[in-house]
C-alpha positions in Angstrom: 0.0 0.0 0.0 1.3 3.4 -0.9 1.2 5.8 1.8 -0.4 9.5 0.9 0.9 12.5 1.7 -1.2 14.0 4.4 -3.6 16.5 3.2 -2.1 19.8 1.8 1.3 18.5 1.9 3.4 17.0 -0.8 5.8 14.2 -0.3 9.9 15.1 0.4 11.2 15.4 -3.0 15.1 14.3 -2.8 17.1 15.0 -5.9 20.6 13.0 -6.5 22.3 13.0 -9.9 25.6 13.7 -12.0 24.2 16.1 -14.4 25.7 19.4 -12.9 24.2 22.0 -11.5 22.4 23.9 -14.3 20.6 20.7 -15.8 19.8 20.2 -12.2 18.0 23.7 -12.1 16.0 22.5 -14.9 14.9 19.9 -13.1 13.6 21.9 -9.8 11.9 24.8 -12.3 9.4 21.5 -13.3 8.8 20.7 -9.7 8.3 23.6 -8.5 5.9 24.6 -11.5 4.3 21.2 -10.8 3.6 22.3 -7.5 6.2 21.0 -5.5 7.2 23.9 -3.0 10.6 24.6 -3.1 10.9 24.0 0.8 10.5 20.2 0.2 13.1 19.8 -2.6 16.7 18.2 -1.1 19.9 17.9 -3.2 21.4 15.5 -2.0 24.1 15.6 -4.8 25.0 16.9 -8.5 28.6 16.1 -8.9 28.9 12.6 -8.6 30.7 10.5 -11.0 29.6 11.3 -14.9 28.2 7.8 -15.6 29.1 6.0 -12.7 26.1 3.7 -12.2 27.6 1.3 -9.8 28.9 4.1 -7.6 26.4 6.2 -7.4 24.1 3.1 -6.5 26.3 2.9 -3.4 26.0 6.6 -3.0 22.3 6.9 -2.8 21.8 4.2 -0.7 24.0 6.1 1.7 22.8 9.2 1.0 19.1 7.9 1.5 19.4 6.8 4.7 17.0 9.1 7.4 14.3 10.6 5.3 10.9 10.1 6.7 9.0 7.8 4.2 6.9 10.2 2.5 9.9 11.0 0.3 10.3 10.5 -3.1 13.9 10.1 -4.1 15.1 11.1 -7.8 18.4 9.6 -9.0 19.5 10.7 -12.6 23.1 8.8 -13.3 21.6 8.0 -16.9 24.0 7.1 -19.4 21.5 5.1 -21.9 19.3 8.4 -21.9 17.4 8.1 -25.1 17.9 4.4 -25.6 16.0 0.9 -24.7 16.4 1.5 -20.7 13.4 1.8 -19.1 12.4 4.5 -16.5 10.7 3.0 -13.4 9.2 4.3 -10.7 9.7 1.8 -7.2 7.1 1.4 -4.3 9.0 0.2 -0.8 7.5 -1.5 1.6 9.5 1.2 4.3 7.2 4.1 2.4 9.7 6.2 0.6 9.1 5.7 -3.8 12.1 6.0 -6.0 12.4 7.3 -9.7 15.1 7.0 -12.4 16.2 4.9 -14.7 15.8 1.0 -14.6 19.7 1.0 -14.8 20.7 -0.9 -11.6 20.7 2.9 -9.9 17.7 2.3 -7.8 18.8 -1.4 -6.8 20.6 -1.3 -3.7 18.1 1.8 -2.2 15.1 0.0 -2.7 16.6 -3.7 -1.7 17.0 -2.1 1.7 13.6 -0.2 2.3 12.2 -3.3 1.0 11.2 -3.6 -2.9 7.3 -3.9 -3.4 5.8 -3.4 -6.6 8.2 -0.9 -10.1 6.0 0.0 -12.2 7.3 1.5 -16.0 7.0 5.3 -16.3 5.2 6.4 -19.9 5.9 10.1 -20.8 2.7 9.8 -22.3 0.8 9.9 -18.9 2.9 12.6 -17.6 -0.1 15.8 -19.2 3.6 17.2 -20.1 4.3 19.0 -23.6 6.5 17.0 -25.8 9.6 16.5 -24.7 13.0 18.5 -25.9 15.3 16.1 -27.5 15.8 12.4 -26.2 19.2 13.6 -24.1 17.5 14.8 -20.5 15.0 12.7 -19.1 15.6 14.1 -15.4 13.8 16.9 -16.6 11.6 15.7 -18.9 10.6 12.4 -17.7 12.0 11.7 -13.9 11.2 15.1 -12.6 7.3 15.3 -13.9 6.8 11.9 -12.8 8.2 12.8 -9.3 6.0 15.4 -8.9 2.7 13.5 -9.5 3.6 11.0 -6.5 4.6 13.6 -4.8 1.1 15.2 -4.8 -0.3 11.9 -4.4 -0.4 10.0 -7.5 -0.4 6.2 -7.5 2.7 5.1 -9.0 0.0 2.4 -10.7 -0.8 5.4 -12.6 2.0 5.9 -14.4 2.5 2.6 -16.2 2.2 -1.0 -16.4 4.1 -3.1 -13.7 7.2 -4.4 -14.4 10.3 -6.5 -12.8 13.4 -3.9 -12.1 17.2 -4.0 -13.1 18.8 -5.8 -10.5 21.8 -4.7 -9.2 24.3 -6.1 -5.9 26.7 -3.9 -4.8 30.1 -6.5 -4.4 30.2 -8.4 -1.4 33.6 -8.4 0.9 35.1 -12.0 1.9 36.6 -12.8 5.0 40.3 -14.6 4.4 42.5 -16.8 7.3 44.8 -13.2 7.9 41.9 -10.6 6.9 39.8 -9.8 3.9 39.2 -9.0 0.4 36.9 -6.5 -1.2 37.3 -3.4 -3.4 36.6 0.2 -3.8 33.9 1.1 -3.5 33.7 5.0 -4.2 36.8 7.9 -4.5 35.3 10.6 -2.6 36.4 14.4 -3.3 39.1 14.1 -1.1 40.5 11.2 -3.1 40.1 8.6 -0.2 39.1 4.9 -1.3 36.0 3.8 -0.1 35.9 0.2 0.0 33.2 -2.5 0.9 35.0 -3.9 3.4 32.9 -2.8 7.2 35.4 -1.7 9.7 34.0 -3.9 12.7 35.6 -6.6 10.5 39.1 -5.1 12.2 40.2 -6.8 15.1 40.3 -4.5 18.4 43.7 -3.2 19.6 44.8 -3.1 15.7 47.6 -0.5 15.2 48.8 -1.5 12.2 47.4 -3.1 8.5 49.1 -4.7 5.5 46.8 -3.2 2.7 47.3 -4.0 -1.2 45.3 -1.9 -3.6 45.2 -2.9 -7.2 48.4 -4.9 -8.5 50.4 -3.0 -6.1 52.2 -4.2 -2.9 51.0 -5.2 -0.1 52.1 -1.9 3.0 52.3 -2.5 6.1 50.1 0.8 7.5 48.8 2.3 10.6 45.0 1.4 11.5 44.0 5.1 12.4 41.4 6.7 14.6 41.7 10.6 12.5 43.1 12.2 9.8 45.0 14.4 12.1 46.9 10.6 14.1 47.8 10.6 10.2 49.5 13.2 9.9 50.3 15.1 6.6 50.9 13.1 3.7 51.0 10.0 5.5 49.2 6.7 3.9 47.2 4.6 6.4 43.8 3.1 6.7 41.0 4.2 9.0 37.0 3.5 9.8 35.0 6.0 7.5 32.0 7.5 8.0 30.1 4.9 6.0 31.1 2.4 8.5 33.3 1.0 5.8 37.3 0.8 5.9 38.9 3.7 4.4 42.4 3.9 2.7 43.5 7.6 2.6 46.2 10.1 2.6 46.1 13.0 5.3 45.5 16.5 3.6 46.6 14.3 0.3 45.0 11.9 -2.1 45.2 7.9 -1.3 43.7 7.6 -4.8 46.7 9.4 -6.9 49.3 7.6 -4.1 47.8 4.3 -5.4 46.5 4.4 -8.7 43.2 3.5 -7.8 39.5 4.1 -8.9 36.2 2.6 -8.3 36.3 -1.5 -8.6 40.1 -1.4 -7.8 40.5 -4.7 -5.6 41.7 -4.5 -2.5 43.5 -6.8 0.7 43.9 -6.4 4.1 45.7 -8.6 6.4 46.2 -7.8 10.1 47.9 -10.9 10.9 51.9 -11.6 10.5 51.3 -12.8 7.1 51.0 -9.9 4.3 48.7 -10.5 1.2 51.5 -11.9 -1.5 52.5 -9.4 -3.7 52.7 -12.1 -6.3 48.8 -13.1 -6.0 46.9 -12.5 -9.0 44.8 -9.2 -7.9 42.0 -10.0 -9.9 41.4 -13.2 -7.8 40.6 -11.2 -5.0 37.8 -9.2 -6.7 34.5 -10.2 -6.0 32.7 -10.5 -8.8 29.7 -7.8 -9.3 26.2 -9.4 -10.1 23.1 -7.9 -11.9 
């Protein structure tokens, strides 16, 4: 069951995307002209990765987390704009409905509010003039449909149902002397991201052996700041994500390394370092749609 907005009140409208911040504008000028108050429109973000599906999937289901469930969250990371993708709209049994593109974007957010019914957006149902080109559907799909279930619409109404891109974010793997997993995102500050949770890390760690990509294993410390870093220093730390982090203080872990999203990584905090020989690619898990 789809929960309403109460009476004179439109869903949360969340926005998260790597279009850029005047395509973005575009989008809130049809919400708002929809009827969507500008006082319930959140960016979350504009600048992620151009085209990054698999990151920005991680990224939203992050980002997500804590909005009330009358929200409606809009993710455009849409690089087969225009082509045979579909553009879905996704009721969760937690309450909050998702739009975007059936690209595997969606997946991980609506896996863990609990995936009820997707039903296929037609532009035709929209009661929008005809679209501008086949290149922005945030504006002229994802954004019109957002602002009919945020004023109530049934989802239902926008199309038939269908069965939604599936998309796992990798899993991590425990080893005998620690883990393997990869990177998961390169935030701003160029620190790695990986999958790997940080309660996996023994307590009373002060030091790691971490191998990122085909490089060699380093024997780092296992740090509580950036500031026990220190300047320029490599180590490894528990990020805010709740996810170990491999970074560089007031520097850039991912230029040190060489490293970018789906770079494999090791951690051993026994005796024993990850062999610098191993085949990296071994130690990948293996990403699943």
């Amino acid at each position: 069951m789809v929960r309403r907005p109460r009476a004179g009140r439109t869903r949360l409208v969340t926005l998260t995307s790597d279009v850029g911040s005047a395509y973005a504008a575009q989008m809130k000028a049809v919400l708002v002209s929809a009827g969507v108050a500008p006082d319930r429109l959140v960016d979350l973000s504009h600048d992620l990765p151009a085209h990054g599906v698999e990151e920005a999937a991680f990224l939203l289901r992050e980002m997500a987390r804590g909005f009330p469930p009358d929200t409606v969250h809009v993710a455009v990371v849409d690089p087969g704009v225009g082509g045979r993708r579909r553009a879905v709209a996704v009721v969760t049994r937690a309450g909050p409905l998702l739009v975007g593109p059936d690209n595997g974007v969606l997946a991980p957010l609506a896996e863990e509010l609990g995936l009820s019914a997707a039903f296929r957006i037609e532009a035709t149902r929209l009661h929008r003039p005809n679209r501008i080109g086949t290149t922005f559907d945030g504006r002229d799909v994802f954004a019109p449909a957002a602002a009919l279930l945020a004023q109530g619409w049934d989802p239902a109404e926008l199309g038939p149902p269908v069965t939604p891109a599936r998309y796992v974010l990798p899993s991590p793997e425990r080893t005998p002397t620690g883990a393997v997993g990869e990177v998961l995102h390169v935030d701003r500050f160029g620190n790695l991201i990986t999958n790997l949770p940080t309660p996996w890390i023994p307590a009373g760690t002060s030091r790691i052996t971490v191998r990122v990509g085909t490089g060699r294993g380093r024997r780092l410390p296992w740090a509580t700041s950036y500031e026990a870093l220190g300047p320029k220093a490599l180590g490894a730390l528990g990020s805010s994500f709740g996810l170990v982090e491999v970074a560089v203080g007031e520097g850039r872990a991912s230029d040190r390394l060489r490293a970018r999203v789906g770079s494999p990584v090791e951690l051993a905090w026994a005796r024993t370092p990850p062999s610098s020989t191993a085949n990296a690619k071994s130690a990948r898990p293996r990403k699943r749609r």
